[in-house]
SELUMLUM-276840 format. One record per residue: residue in three letters; x, y, z of N, C-alpha, C in turn. Coordinates in steps of 0.1 Angstrom, whole numbers, padded with zeros to 4 digits. Atoms other than C-alpha are relative to their C-alpha. Layout:
% residues N
Ala/X/Y/Z/X/Y/Z/X/Y/Z
...
END
This chain:
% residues 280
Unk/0004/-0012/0008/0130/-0111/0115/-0015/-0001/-0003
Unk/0017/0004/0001/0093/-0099/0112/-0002/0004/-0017
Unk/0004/-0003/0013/0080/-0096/0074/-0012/0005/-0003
Unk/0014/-0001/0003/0052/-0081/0060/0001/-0002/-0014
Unk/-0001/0006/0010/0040/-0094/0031/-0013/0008/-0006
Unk/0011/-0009/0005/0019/-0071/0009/-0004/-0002/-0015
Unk/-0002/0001/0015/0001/-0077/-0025/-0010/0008/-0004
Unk/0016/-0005/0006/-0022/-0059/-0051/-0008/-0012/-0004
Unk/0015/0008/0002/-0056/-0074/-0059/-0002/-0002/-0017
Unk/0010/0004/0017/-0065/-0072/-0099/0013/-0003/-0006
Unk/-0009/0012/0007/-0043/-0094/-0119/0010/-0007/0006
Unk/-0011/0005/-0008/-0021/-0102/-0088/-0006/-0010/0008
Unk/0009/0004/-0012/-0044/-0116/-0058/-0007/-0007/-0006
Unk/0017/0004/0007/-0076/-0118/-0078/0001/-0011/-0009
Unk/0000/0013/0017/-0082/-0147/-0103/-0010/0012/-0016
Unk/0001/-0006/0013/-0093/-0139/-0140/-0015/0007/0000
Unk/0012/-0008/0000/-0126/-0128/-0127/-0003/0006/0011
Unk/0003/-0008/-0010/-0118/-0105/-0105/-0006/-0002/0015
Unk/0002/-0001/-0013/-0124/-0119/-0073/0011/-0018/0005
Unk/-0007/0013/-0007/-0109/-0146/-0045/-0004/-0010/-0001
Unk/-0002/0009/0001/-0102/-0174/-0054/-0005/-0013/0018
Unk/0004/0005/-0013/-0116/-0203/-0027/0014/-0006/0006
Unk/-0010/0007/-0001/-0081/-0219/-0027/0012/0018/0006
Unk/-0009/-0012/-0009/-0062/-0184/-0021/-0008/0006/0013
Unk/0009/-0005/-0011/-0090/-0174/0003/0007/-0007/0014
Unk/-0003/0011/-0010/-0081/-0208/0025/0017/0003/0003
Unk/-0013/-0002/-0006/-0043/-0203/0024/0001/0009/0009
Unk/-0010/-0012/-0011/-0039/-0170/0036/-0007/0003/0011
Unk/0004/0003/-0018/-0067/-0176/0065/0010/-0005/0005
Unk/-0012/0004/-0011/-0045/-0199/0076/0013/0000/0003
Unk/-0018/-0008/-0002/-0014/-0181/0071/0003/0005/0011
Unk/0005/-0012/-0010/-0029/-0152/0088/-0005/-0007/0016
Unk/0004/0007/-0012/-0041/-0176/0118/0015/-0008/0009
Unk/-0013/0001/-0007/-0006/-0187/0124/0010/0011/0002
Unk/-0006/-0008/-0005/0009/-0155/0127/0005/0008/-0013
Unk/-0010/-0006/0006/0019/-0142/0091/-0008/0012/-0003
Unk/0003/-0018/0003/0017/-0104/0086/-0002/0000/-0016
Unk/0001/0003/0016/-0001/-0100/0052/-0012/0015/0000
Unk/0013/-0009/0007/-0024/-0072/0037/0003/0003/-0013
Unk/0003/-0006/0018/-0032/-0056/0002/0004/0013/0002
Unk/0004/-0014/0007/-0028/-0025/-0015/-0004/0002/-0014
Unk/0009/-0003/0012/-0050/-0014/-0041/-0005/0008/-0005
Unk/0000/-0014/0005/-0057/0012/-0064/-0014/0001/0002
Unk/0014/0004/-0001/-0094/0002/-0060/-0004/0012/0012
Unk/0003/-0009/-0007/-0112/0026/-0035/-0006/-0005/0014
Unk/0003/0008/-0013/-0123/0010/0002/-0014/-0009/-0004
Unk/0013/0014/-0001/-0163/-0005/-0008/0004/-0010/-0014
Unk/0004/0014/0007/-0158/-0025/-0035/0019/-0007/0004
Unk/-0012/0008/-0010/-0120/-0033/-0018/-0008/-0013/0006
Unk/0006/0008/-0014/-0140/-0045/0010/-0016/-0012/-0004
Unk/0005/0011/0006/-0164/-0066/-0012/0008/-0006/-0004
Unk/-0007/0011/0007/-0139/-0085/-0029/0004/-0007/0008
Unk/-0007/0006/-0012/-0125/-0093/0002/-0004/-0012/0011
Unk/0008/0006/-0007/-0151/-0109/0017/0005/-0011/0007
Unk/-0002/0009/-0003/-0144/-0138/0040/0016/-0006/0005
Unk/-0011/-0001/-0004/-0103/-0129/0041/0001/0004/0012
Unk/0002/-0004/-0018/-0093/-0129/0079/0014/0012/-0007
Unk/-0015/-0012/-0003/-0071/-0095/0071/-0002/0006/0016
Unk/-0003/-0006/-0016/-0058/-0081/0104/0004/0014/0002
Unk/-0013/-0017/0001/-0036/-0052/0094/-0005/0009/-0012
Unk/0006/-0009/0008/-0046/-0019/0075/0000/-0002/-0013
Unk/-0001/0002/0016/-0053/-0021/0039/0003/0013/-0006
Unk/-0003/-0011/0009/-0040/0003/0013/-0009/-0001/-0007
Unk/0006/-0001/0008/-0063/0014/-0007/-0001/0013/-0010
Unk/0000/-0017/0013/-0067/0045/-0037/0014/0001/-0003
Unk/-0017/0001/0004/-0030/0035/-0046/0005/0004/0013
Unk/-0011/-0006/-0007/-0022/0046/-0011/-0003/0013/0003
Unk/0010/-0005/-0004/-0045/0071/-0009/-0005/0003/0013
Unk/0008/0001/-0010/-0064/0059/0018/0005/-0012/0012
Unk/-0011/0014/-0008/-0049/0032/0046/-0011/-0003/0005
Unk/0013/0001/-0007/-0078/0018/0063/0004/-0018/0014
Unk/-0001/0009/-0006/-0080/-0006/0097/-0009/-0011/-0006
Unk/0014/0009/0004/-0104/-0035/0086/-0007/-0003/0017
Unk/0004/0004/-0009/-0112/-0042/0122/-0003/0011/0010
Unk/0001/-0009/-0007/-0109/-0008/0141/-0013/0012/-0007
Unk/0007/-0014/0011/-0123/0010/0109/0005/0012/0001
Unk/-0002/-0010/-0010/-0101/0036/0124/0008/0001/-0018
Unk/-0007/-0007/0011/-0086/0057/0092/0017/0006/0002
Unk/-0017/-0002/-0003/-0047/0057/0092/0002/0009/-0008
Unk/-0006/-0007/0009/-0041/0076/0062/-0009/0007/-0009
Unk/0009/-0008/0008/-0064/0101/0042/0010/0010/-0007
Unk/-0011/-0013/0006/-0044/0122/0014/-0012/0004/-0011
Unk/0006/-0003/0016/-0068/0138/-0011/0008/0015/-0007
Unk/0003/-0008/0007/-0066/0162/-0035/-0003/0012/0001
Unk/0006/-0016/-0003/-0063/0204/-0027/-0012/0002/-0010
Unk/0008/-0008/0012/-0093/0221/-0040/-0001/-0001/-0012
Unk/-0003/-0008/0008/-0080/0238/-0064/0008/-0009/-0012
Unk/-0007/0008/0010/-0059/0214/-0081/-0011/-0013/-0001
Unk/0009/0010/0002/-0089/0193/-0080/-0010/0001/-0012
Unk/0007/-0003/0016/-0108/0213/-0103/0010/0001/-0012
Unk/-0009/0000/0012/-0083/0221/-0125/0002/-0014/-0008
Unk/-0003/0010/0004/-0072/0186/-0130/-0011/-0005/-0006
Unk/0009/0000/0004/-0111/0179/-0136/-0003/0004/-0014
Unk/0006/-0010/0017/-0118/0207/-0162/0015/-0006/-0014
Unk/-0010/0010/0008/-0082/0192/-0178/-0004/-0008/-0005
Unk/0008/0014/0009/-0096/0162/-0190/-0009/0001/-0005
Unk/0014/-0003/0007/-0131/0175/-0199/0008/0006/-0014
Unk/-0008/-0007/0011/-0114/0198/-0219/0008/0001/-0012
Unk/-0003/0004/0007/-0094/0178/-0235/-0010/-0011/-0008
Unk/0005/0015/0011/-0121/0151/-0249/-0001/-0006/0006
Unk/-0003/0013/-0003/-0115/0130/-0221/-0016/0000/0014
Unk/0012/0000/-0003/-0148/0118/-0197/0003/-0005/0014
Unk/-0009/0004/-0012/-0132/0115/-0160/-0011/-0003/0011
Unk/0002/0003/-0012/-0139/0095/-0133/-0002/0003/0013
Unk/-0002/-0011/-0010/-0142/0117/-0102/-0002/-0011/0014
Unk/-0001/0011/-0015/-0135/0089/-0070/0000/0017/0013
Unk/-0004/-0013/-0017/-0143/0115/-0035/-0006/-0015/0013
Unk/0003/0012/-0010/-0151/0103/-0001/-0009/0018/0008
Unk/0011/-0015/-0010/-0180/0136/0020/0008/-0003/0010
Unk/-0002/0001/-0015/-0177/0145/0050/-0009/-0008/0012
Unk/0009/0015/-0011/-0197/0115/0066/0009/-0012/-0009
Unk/-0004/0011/0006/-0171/0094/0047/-0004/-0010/-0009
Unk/0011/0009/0003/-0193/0081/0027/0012/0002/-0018
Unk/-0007/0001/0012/-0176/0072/-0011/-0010/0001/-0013
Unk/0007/-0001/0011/-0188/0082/-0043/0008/0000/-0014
Unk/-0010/-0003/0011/-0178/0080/-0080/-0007/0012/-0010
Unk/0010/-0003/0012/-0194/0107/-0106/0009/0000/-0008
Unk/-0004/0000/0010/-0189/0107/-0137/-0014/0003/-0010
Unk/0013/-0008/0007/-0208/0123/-0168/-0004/-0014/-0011
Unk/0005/0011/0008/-0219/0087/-0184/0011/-0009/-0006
Unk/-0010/0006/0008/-0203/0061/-0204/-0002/-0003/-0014
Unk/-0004/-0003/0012/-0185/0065/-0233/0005/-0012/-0012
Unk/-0006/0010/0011/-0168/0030/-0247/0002/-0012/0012
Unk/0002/0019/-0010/-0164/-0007/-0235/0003/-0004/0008
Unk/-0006/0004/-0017/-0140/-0007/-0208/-0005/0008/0010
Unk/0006/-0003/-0017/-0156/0015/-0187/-0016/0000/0001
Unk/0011/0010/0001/-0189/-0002/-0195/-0002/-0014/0012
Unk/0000/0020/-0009/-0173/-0038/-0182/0004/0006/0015
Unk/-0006/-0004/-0019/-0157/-0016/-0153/-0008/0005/0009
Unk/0012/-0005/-0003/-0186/-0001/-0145/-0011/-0013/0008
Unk/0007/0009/0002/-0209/-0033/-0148/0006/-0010/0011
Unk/-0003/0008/-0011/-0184/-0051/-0131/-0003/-0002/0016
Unk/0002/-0007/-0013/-0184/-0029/-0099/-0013/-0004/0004
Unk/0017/-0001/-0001/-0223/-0028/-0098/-0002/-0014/0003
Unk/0004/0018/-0002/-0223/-0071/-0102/0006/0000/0019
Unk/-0007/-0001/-0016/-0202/-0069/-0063/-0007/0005/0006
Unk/0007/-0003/-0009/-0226/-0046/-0047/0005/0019/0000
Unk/-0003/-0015/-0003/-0212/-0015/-0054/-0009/0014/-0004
Unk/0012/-0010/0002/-0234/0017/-0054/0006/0016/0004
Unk/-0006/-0012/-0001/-0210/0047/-0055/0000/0008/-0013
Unk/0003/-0007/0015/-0214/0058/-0091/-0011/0006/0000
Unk/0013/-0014/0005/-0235/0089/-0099/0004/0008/-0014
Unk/-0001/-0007/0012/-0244/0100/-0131/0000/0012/-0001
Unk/0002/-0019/-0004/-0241/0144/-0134/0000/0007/-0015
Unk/0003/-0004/0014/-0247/0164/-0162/0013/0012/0003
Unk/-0014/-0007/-0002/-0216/0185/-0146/0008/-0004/0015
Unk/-0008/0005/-0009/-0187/0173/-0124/0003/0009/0014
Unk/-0004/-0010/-0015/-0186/0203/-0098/-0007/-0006/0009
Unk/0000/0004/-0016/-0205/0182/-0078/0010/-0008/0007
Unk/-0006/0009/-0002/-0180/0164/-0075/0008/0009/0016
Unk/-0011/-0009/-0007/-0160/0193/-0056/-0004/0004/0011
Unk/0005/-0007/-0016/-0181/0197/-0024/0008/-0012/0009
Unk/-0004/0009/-0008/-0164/0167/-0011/0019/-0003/-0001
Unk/-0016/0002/-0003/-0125/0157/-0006/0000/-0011/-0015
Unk/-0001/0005/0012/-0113/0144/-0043/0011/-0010/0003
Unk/-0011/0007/-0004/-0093/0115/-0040/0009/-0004/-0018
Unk/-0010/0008/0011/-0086/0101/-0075/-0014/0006/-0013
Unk/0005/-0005/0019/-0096/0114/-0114/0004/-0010/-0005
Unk/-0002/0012/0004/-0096/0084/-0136/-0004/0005/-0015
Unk/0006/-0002/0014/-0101/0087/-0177/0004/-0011/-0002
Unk/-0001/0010/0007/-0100/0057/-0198/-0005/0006/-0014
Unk/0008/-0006/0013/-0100/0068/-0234/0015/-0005/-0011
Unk/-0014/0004/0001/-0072/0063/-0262/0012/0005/-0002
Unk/-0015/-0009/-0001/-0037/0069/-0262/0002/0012/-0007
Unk/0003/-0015/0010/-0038/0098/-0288/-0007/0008/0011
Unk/0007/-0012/-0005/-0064/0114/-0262/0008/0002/0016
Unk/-0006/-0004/-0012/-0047/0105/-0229/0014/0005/0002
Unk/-0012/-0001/-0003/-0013/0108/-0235/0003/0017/0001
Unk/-0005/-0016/0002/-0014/0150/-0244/-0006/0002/0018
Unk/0002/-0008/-0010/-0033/0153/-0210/0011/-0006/0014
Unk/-0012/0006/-0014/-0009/0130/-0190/0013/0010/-0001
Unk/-0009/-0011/0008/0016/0155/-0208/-0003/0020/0008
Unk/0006/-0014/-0005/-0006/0187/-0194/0007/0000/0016
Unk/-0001/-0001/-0017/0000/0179/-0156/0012/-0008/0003
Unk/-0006/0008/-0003/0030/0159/-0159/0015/0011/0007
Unk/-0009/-0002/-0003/0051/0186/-0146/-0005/0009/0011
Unk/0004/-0002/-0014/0027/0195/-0115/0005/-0006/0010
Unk/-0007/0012/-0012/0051/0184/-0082/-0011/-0007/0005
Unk/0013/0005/-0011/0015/0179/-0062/-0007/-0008/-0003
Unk/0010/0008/0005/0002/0153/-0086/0008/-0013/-0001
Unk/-0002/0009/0001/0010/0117/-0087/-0009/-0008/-0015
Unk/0006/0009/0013/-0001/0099/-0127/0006/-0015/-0002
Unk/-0002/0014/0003/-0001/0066/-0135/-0009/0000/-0018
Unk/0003/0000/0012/-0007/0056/-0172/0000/-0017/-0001
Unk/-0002/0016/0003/-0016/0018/-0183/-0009/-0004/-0007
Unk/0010/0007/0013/-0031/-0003/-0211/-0009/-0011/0007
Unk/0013/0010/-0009/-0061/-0018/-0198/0001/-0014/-0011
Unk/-0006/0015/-0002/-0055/-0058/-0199/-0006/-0007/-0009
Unk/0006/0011/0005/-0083/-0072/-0218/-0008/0012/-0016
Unk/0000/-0013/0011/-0085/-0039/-0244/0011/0010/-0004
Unk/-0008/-0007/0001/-0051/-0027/-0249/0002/0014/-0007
Unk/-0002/-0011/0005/-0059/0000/-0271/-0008/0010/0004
Unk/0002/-0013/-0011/-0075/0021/-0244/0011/-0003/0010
Unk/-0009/0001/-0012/-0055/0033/-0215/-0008/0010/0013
Unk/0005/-0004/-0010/-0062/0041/-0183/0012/0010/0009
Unk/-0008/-0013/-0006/-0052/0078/-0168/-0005/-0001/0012
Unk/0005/0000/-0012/-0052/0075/-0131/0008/0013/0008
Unk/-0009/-0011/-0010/-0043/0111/-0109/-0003/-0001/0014
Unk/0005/0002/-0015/-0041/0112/-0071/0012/0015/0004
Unk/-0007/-0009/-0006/-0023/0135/-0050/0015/-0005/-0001
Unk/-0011/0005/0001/0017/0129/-0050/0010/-0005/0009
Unk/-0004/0011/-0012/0019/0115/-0016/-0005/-0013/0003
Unk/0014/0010/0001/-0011/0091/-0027/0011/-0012/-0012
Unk/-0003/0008/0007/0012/0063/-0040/0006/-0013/0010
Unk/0000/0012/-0007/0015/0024/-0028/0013/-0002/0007
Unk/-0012/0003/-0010/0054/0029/-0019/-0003/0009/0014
Unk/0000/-0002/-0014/0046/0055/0007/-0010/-0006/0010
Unk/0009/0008/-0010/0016/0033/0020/0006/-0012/0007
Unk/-0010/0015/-0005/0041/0003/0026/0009/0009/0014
Unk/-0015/-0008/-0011/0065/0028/0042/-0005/0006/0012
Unk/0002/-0008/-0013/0043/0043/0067/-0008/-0015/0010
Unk/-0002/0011/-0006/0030/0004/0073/0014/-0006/0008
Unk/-0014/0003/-0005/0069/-0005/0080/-0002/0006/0012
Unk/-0001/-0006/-0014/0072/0020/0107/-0012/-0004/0008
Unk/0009/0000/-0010/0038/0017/0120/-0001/-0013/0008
Unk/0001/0010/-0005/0041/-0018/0125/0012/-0007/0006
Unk/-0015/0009/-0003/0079/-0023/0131/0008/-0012/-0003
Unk/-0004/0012/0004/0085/-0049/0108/0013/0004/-0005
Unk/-0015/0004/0005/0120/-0061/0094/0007/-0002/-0011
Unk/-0001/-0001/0016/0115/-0062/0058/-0014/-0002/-0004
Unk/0014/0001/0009/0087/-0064/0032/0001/-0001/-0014
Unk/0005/0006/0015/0074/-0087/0004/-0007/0004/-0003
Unk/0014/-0004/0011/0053/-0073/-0022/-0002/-0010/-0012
Unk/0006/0010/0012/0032/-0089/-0053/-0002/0011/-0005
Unk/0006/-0006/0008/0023/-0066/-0083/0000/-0007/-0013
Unk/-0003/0005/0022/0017/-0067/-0122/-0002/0014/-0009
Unk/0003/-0008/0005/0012/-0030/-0127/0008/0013/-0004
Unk/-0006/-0011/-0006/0022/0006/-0133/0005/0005/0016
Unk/0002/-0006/-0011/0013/0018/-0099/-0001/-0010/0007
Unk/-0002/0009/-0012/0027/-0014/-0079/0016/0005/-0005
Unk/-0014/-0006/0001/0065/0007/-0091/0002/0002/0012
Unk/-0002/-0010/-0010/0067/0027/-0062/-0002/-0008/0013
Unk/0001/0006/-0008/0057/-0003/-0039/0011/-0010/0000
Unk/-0010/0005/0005/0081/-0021/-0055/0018/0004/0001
Unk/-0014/-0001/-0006/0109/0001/-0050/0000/0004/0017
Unk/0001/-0001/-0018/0099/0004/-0011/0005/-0014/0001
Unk/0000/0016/-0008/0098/-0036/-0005/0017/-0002/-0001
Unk/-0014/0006/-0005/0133/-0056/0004/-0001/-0012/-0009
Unk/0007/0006/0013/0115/-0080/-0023/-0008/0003/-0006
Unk/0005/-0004/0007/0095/-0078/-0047/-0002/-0009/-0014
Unk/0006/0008/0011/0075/-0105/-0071/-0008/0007/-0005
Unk/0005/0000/0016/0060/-0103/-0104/-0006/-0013/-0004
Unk/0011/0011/0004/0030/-0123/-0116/0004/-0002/-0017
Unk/-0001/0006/0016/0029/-0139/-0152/-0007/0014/-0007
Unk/0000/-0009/0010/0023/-0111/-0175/-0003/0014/0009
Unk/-0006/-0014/-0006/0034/-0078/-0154/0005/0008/-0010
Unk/-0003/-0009/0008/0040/-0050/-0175/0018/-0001/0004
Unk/-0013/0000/0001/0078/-0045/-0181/0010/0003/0011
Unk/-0002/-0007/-0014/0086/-0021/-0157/0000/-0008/0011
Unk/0001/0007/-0012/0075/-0043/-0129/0008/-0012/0001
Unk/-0006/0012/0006/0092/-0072/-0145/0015/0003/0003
Unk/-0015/-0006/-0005/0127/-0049/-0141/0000/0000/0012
Unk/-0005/-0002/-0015/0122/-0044/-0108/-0002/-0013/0009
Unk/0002/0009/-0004/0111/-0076/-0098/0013/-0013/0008
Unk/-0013/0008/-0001/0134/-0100/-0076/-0002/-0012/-0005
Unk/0006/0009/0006/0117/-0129/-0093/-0015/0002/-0007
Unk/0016/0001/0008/0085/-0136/-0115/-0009/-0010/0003
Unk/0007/0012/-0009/0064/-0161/-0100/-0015/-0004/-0010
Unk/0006/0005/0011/0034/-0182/-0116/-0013/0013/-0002
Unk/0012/-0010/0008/-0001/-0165/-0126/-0015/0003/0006
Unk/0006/0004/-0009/-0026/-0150/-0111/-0017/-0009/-0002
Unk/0012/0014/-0002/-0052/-0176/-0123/-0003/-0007/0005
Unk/-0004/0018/-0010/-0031/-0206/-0107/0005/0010/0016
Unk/-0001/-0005/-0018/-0031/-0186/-0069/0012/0003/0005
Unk/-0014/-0001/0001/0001/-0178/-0075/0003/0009/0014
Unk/-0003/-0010/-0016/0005/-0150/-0044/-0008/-0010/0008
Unk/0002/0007/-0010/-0012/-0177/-0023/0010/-0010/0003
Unk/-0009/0010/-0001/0008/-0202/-0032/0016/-0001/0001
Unk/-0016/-0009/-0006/0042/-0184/-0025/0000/0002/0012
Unk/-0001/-0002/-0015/0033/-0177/0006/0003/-0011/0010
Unk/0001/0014/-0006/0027/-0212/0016/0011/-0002/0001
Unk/-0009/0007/0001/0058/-0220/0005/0011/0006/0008
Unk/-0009/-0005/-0013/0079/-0197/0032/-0010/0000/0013
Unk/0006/0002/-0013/0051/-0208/0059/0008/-0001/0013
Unk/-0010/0007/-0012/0079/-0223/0077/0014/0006/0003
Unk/-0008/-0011/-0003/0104/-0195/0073/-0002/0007/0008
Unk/0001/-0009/-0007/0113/-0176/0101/-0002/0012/0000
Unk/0001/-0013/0007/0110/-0143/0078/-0012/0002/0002
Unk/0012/-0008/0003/0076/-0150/0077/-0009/-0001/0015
Unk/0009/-0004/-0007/0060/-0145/0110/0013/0011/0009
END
């Protein structure tokens, strides 16, 4: 049987500072050099994906924008592009403004090129998220004094971080649009903001697994998460681990909980069915 083995990146993959670890870097080269089928998916958006990544021999398409976007790493060839109609692009925009809230606008032009605007920052976490991004290399953030620029290009993902009193009425506004896909979650290291993520409602990590399956012909599929928006990945996979402090949700659905991702825990799992025939 062939497996693919698929994980997210921030609190799962990544260690506590957000990037690869030298000891999970080394495993899954040489996982990946013996033959095991492994990629990511990530809510993250393809350049700063593809900085964190640096130095991982991945082979097979990455998920990226929750699923969003599928991307070759080696062909560069675009498997999956789902954004955002128009129309429901602004709306969902002027929604959040409207309510109080100071939204993240992720697009990609039509020279593919990735941008974030947004109208400035407002409070700490999207300060460190901000600052963080920028420490890796990333240079997609544009400051606007109005978000319609945002609209000349294909919208992939609206993002607010603000607090629950403010997001929860607007996750409430659009929560009964079929064409939209929300995710809601207490940011990790500030629980009393939450982070409102919208995409389109085909833009979610289970159907990026599932159009991996077919495309690649595998025979089942292990996933890793710790989040909202590794659910949907989670009810795709044939397994399905959970890192040391996974939100609830993930923790139900999980066929095991596994160690943390501090101690390389998704590296060190892997290792340990090297020699299973599941896994190549």
């Amino acid at each position: 049987m062939r497996t693919l083995y698929v994980s997210d990146l921030d609190g799962t993959l990544l260690g506590a500072d957000q990037r690869l670890s030298d000891a999970t870097r080394s495993i899954i080269n040489d996982l990946v050099a013996e033959g095991m089928l492994f990629t990511v998916a990530t809510g993250r958006s393809l350049p700063p994906t593809e900085l964190v990544l640096r130095g991982l021999d991945l082979r097979l398409p990455i998920i990226c924008m929750n699923g969003g976007l599928i991307v070759d790493p080696l062909s560069r060839e675009i498997v999956r592009q789902v954004s955002l109609d128009p129309a429901r692009a602004e709306a969902l925009v002027r929604g959040h403004v409207a309510h109080g809230l100071h939204p993240f606008v992720f697009t990609i032009d039509r020279y593919g090129e990735h941008h974030a605007y947004h109208l400035g920052i407002f409070n700490e976490v999207e300060r460190r998220y901000v600052a963080a991004r920028l420490a890796l290399g990333d240079r997609r953030f544009r400051v606007v004094d109005d978000l319609a620029s945002a609209f000349e290009d294909e919208v992939m993902t609206v993002v607010s971080i603000d607090s629950p009193e403010r997001v929860d009425p607007v996750y409430d506004v659009f929560a009964g649009d079929p064409g939209l896909y929300q995710v809601r979650s207490a940011d990790d290291r500030a629980p009393e903001f939450w982070w409102l993520e919208t995409l389109h409602v085909d833009a979610n990590k289970g159907a990026g697994v599932r159009l991996l399956r077919e495309r690649l012909g595998v025979d089942r599929v292990v996933c890793f998460g710790d989040q909202a928006n590794d659910l949907p990945m989670f009810e795709e996979a044939d397994e399905a681990y959970a890192v040391e402090g996974a939100v609830d949700g993930v923790r139900a659905l999980a066929t095991a909980t596994i160690g943390s991702h501090r101690d390389d825990a998704v590296a060190r799992y892997l290792r340990t069915v090297r020699s299973s025939p599941a896994a190549v």
